[in-house]
N, C-alpha and C positions, 0 to 999 in steps of 0.2 A: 847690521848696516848702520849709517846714522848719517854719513855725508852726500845723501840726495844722490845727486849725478858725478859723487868725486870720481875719480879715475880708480883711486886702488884703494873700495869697499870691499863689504861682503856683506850678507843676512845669513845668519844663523837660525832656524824655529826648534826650539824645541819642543816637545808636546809631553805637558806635565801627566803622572796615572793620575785618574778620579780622584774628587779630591774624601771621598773616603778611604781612599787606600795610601794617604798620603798625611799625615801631620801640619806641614808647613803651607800656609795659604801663598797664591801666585808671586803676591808683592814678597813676603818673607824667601822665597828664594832666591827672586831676583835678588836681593838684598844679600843675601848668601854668593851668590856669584857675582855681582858687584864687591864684595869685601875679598873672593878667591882671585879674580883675575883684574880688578879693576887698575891695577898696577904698572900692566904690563908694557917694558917699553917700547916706543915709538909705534903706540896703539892707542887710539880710542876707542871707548867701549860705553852705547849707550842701550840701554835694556828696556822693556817696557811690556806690559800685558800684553796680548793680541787681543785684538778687539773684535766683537762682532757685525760691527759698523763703521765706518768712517765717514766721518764729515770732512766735508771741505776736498778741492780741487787737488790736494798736493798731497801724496805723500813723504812722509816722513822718519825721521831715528825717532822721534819722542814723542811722546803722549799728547802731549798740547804744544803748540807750534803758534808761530805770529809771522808775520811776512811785513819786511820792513821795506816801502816803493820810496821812489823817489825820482823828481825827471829827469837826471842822467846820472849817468855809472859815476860823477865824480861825487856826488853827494853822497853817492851810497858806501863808495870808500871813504868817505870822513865819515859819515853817521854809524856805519854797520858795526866798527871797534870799541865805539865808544860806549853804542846803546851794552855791546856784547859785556865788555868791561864792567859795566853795571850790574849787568845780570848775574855775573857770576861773586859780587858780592853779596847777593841776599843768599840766606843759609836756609832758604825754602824748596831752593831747584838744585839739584842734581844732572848728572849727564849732557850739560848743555852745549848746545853744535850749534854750525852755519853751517850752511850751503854755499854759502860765498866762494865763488872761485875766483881771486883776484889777482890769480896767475897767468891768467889766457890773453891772448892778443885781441885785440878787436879793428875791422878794419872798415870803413864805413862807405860801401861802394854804390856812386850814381850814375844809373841807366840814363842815358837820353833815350828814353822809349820812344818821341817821335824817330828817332836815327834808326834804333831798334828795327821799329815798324817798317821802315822804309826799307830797310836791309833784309825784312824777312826774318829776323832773330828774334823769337817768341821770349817769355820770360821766362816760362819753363827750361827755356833752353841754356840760358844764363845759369839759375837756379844750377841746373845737372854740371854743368861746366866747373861751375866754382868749387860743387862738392867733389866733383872726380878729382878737382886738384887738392882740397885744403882738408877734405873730410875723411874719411876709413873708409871707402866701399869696398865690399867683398865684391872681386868678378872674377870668381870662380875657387876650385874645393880639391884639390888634391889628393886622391885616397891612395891609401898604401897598404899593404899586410897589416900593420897592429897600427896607422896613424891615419889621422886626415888632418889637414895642412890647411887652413884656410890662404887664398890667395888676395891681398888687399889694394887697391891701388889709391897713389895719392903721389902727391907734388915730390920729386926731391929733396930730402932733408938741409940742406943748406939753403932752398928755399922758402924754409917754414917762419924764419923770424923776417924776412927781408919783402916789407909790405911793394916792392918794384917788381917782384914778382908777379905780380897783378899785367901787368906791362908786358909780359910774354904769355899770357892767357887770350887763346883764341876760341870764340862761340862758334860752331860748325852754323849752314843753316840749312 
């Protein structure tokens, strides 16, 4: 794994024999599979011990991590490339990722909750509305002889980039 919440990850574990039964200490293998597949194209590939503990809220692809804030997503797309850009010239780190997805749309929707209130339209109710349309929910599972089908619902796809779409979104009450 190594891209957090990317879309098209994966975690691989493998679990090394004892290490008397084995020559190469954990970091020296990785470094053996780092130098086999570290190559491969249009893949990233970031490795790391498993640990017995983890600190901190987040996990991660890498061994030690930093979390860069800032008060709005435009800072964070000027700052996130540049600090990245830096990092990957010191010759001390290896494997280095973001989490950054600065592919996604973002749409920045305001409740008049007095209107809300008065209509009887909970927040909850909003909340469930917006994700039946723009989110993945599974409602319901399809079984078959040798498959199951998950069933997903969400907005029409030529509605996904077109923020008007908001504008034919109705809250039940």
């Amino acid at each position: 794994g190594g891209g957090g919440g990317a879309v098209h990850s994966a975690q691989l574990f493998v679990l090394l024999k004892p290490i008397d039964q084995r020559k190469d200490s954990a970091t020296e293998v990785i470094g053996q599979i780092r130098h086999t597949l570290g190559d491969m194209p249009g893949t990233k590939l970031f490795l790391q011990a498993a640990q017995d503990i983890t600190v901190g809220g987040r996990q991660s692809g890498a061994q030690y991590q930093y979390t860069l804030t800032a008060d709005d997503q435009q800072s964070l797309d000027e700052w996130v490339p540049k600090v990245v850009a830096v990092l990957h010239t010191l010759p001390q780190l290896t494997d280095l990722n973001t989490d950054q997805q600065d592919n996604s749309l973002l749409a920045n929707v305001q409740i008049n909750r007095d209107t809300a209130a008065r209509l009887g339209v909970g927040m909850s109710a909003v909340d469930q509305t917006l994700y039946d349309a723009f989110g993945q929910r599974q409602v319901s599972t399809l079984y078959r002889a040798a498959n199951q089908y998950h069933v997903v619902m969400e907005i029409a796809p030529e509605y996904w980039n077109d923020p008007t779409a908001l504008k034919s979104i109705y809250v039940p009450t």
